[in-house]
N, C-alpha and C positions, 0 to 999 in steps of 0.2 A: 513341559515341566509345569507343576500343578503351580498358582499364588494362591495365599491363602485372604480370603475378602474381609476386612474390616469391617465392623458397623457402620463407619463411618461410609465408605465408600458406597457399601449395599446400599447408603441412603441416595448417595449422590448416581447409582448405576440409572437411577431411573430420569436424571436430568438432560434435556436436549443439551446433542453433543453442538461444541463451538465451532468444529471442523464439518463441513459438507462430505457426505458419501457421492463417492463416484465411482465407476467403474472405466474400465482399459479392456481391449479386447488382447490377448496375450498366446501367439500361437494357437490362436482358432477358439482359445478358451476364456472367458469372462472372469475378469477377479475387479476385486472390491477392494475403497479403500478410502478412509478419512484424510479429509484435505485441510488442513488449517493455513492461510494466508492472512499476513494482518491486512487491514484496509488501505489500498491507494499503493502497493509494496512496489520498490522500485523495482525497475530489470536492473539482473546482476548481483542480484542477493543468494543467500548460503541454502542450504537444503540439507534438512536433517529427515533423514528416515528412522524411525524406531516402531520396531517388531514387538509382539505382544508373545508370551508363554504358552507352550502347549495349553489346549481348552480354554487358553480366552480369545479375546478378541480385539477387534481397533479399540472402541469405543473403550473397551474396561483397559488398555494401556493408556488413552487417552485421560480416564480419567484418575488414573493412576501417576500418569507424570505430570499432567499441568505444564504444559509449554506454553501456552497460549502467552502467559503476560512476558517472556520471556523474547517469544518472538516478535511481541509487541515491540518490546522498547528496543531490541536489538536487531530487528525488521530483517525476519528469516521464514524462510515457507517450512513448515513441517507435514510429513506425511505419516499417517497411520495405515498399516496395507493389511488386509486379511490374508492368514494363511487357510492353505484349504484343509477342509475340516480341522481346524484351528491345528493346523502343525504346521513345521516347515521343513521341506526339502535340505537338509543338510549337509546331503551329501553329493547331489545331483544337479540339474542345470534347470528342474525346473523354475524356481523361486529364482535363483542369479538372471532369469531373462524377466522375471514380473519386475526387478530390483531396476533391469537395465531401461525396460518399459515405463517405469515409475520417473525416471530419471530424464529423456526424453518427453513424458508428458506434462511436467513441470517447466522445462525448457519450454513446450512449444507454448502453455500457457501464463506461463508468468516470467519467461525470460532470466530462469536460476545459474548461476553460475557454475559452469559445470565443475570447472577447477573446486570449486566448494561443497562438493556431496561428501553428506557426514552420516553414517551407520551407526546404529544405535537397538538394543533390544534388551529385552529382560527373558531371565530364564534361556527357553527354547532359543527366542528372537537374542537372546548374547550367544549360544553356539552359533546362529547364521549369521549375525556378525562376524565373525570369523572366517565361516565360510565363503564370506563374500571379501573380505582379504585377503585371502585367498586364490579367488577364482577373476576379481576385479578391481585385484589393486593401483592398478594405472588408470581404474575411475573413480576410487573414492579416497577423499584425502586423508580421512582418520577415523577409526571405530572406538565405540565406546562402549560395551557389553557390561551388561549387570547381569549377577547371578546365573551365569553361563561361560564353559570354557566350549576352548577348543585348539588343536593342533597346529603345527607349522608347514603346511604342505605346497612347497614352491610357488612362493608370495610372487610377485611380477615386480615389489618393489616393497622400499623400506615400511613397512605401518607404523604410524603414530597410534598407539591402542593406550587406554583409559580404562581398568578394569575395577568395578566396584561389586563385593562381595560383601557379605554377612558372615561372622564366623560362627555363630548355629545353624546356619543353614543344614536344614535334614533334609533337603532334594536333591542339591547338587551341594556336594560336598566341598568345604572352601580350601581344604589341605591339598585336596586335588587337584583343584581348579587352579591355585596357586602355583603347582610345579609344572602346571602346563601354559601358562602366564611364560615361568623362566625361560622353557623350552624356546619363547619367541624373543627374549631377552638376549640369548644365545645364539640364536641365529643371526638374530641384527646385531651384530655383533656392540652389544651394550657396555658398556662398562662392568665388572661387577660388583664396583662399591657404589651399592644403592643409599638414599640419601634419606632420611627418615625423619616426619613429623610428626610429634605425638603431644600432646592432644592434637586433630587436625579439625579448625584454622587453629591455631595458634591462639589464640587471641579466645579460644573459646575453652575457658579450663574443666568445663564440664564435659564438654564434646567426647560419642563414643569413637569417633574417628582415628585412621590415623593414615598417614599417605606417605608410599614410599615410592620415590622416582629411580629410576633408572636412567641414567642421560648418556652422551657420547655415541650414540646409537650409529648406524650407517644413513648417513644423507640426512645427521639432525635431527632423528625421530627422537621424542621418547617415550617412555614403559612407565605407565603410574598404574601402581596400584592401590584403591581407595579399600582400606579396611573397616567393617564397623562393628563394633565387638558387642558379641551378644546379641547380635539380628539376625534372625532369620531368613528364610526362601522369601522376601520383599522387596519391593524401591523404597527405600526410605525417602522420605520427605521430613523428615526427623529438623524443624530448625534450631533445634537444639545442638543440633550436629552437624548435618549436610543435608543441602537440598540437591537428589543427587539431580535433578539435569541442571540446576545453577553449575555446579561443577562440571559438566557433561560439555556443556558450553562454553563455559569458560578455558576449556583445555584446546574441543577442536578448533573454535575461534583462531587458531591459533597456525593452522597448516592449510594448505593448499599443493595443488598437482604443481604448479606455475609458480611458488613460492613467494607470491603478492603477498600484501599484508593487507587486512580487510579495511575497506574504507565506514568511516564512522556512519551511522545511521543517519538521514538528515531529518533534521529536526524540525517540524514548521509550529510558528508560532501561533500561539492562539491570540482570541482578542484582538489582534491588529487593525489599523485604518488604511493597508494597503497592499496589494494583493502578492501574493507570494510565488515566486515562481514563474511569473508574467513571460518569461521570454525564452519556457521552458528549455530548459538546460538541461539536455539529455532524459529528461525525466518527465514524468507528469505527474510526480508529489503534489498533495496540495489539492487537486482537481479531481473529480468524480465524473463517470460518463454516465448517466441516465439513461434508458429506455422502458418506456408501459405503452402499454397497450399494445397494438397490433407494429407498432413501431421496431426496427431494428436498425444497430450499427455498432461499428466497431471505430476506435478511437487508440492513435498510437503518437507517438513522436520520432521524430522522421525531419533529419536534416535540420534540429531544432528549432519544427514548429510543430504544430499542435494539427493532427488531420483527422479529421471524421473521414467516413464509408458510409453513408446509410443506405443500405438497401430496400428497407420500407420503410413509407411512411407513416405517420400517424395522422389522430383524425384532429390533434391539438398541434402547436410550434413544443408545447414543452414536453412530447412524449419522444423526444433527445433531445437530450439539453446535455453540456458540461455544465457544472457549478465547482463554485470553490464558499465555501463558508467560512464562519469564524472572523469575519468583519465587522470590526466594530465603526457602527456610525451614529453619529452623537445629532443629536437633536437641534435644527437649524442651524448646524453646517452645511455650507454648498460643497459641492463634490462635483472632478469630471471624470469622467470612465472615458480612456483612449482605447485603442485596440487597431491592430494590423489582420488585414483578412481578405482574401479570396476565396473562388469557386469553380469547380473543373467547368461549370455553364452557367449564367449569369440567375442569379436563385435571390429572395430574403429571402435572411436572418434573424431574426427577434433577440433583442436584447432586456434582460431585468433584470433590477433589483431591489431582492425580496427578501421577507422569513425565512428562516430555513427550517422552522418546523408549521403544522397546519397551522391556520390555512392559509401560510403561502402570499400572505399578502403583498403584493407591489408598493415601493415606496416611490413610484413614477406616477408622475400626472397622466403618463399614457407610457404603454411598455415600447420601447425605444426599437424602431426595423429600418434595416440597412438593405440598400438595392446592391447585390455584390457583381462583381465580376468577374473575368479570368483573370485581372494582373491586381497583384498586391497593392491595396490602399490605407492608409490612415484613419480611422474614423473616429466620433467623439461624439459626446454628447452631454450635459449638466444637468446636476439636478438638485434640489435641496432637500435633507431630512427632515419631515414636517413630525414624524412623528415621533414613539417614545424614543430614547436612542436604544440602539438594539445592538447586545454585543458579541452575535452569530446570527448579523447577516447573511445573506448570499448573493455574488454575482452569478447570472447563469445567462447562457447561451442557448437559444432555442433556436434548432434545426431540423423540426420532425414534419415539416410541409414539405419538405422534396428529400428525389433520394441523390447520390451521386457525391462527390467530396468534395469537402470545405475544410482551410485551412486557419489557422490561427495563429497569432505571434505578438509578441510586445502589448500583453495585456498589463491597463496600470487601472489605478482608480487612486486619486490624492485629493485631501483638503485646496479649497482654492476659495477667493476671495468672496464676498456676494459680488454679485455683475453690478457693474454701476447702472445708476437709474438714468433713464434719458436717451435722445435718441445717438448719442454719442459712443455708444459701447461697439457697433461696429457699422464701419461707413468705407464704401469704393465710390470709384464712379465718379463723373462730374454732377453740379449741383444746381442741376438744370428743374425748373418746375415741374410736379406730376400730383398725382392724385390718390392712383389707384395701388395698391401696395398686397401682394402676394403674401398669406400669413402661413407660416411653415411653424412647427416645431423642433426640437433641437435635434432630433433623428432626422428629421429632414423630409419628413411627410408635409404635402400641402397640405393645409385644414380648409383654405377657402378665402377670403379676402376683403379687406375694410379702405374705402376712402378717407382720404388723410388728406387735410388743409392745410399748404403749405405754410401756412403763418402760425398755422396752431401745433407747434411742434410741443410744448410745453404739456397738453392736455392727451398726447399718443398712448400714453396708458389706459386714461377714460376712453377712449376710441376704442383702443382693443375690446375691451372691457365689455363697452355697450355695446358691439360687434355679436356679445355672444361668448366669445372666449374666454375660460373660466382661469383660476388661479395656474400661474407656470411663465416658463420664459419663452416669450416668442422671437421669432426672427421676421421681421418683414421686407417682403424686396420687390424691387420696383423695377423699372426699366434701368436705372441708372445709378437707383442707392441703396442699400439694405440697414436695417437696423435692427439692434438688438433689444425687446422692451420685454422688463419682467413686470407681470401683472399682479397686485393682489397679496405684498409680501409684509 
């Protein structure tokens, strides 16, 4: 079925689309198909499919509905699929297995909730919406077709269907499209005192809308239908009236195969001074996995903690790296970053933190590297903000020197006092005389080593210092004591 192209939109046809093209191999056969995922999306989110009208395509449904900020804030994968030679199978099982393929390759790549596949099409793609109620209603939890009907032909189960029409429609006719709407009213056995809002929202007295529900359905489904008087063969986007996927969304949000009720989106805060998610919970909101250059790895959560794979390395620590950004760190405060971490074979680590846009600067005296193990340890390390305060930092974890797996857990980063001055800040050991004192930094790299005069404990700063050793906190240890001496603050 033919849309008719706006100026508006002719201008926007030529714009890169926000969804990635990807292809699926489909019964021997290659099909195409726009991906839109928001960024960092959890596993276990919804999945809407919607199909485009006869002779268009993804890209011009795509930019015909605008999902993008929807599944932004309400964090859902959406797919746009091509049909071949812009049609679709309506009758037949080829498109029901791209549908069933689509569905699956979502699953395997972003972890979608299968209970939560939602159908959706304009025109043509609302006849196959139907048809895939059809043929695959004990996989999809609720359609929502515009400007397209279609029949009631031994559903597997009750459908939640959302139908929104134009009453000028000259392609497909809405008187028609209407009494075959009922036919599925009828079958699920509906109520038939439908329930009617006019103007629809309410709340909007100009609105051409108007929505009439059918409820009592079999197994709690129900039958809305969105009217819009005097539109045509179109998707409105009319905010005067309805935006229809705001509405599209707001109905299937609403159903599931497993009859859960969708858990809220989570929210991470911006601007914050401490890290979010630290001890990943189910999820890895929040956190980005990195790879460039010749580098590769995959990153999941698993028994809630955080495991790299990398299978190759890179020729840098930061071509895999996690980060998490949007840390705010204010200008000479101290800070400590803790963290829990192992390795399938004993590997560094690199730890920083830096800008998160170019050039990436460090805000470490030296970027922080950890000697890991096989068994899960503690690690720490301090540092202070010297520079402007920056309120999208980033912590990141650099693992692109070796390949093999590394795990991560109980990430923090919090405000903490300045270290006291002197050699009092940390002390073991008996307080037997010595000289010679091992100078490490807070990662725990040796740097090399300065003699200390027992009597001259008071001057350990000026020793570092004239040793060579530039502004930062040292740790110096001995045979028998260690201390802690910040230089240069």
């Amino acid at each position: 079925m033919f849309g008719k192209l706006s100026a508006g939109l002719a201008t926007l046809a030529f714009l890169a689309s926000f969804a990635a093209a990807d292809n699926i191999n489909v019964n021997g056969t290659s099909r195409s198909m726009n991906v839109y995922a928001p960024k960092n999306i959890e596993k276990g989110r919804p999945l809407i499919i919607q199909m485009h009208g006869m002779n268009q395509d993804a890209p011009y449904q795509q930019n015909a509905a605008k999902w993008e900020p929807i599944a932004d804030t309400a964090r859902f994968v959406v797919v746009f699929p091509n049909g071949q030679n812009k049609a679709w199978d309506i009758s037949g099982d080829k498109d029901i297995n791209f549908i069933k393929a689509i569905i699956n390759e979502m699953y395997s790549k972003y972890g979608i909730d299968k209970n939560r596949v939602y159908v959706s099409g304009f025109s043509m793609g609302g006849m196959m919406s139907y048809h895939v109620a059809n043929k695959m209603g004990d996989q999809i939890a609720a359609i929502a077709p515009v400007s397209g009907g279609g029949g009631v032909n031994s559903p597997k189960r009750a459908m939640p269907i959302m139908h929104t029409h134009g009453t000028t429609d000259d392609v497909v006719n809405y008187n028609n499209t209407v009494n075959t709407l009922k036919g599925w009213v009828s079958a699920q056995k509906c109520s038939s005192n439908s329930k009617v809002t006019k103007p629809y929202p309410a709340n909007k007295s100009g609105s051409a809308a108007s929505l009439e529900v059918w409820s009592g359905c079999n197994d709690n489904v129900e039958v809305r239908l969105l009217t819009i008087a005097g539109k045509g063969h179109w998707y409105s986007m009319d905010e005067a009236s309805v935006n229809t996927s705001v509405e599209i969304w707001n109905f299937v949000k609403n159903y599931s195969l497993d009859g859960s009720t969708l858990t809220p989106p989570i929210e991470v805060p911006t601007d914050r001074d401490s890290v979010f998610n630290g001890g990943f919970d189910s999820t890895d909101v929040a956190w980005t996995l990195q790879t460039h250059g010749s580098a590769a790895a995959t990153g999941d959560v698993k028994n809630g903690k955080y495991q790299f794979d990398i299978s190759a390395v890179g020729t840098e620590n930061y071509q895999v790296q996690l980060i998490q950004h949007d840390l705010h760190l204010e200008k000479g405060q101290w800070y400590e970053v803790s963290f829990d971490a192992s390795a399938g074979a004993a590997r560094t680590l690199e730890v920083n933190v830096e800008q998160h846009t170019d050039p990436w600067a460090s805000y470490l005296t030296e970027k922080a590297n950890f000697e890991l193990g096989t068994e899960s340890k503690t690690y720490t390390f301090q540092f202070q903000m010297t520079a402007a305060t920056d309120k999208d930092s980033r912590l990141s974890f650099n693992a692109g020197a070796s390949t093999g797996t590394l795990t991560l857990d109980n990430v923090s980063i919090k405000k903490i006092a300045e270290p006291s001055l002197g050699f009092t800040a940390m002390r073991f050991g008996a307080t037997i005389a010595e000289s010679t004192f091992d100078v490490y930094n807070l990662a725990g790299r040796r740097l090399g080593f300065v003699e200390i005069i027992e009597n001259d404990v008071p001057n350990m700063q000026k020793t570092v210092k004239n040793a060579g050793f530039g502004k930062g906190v040292y740790i110096l240890r001995g045979k028998n004591r260690s201390f802690m001496v910040p230089v240069d603050r």
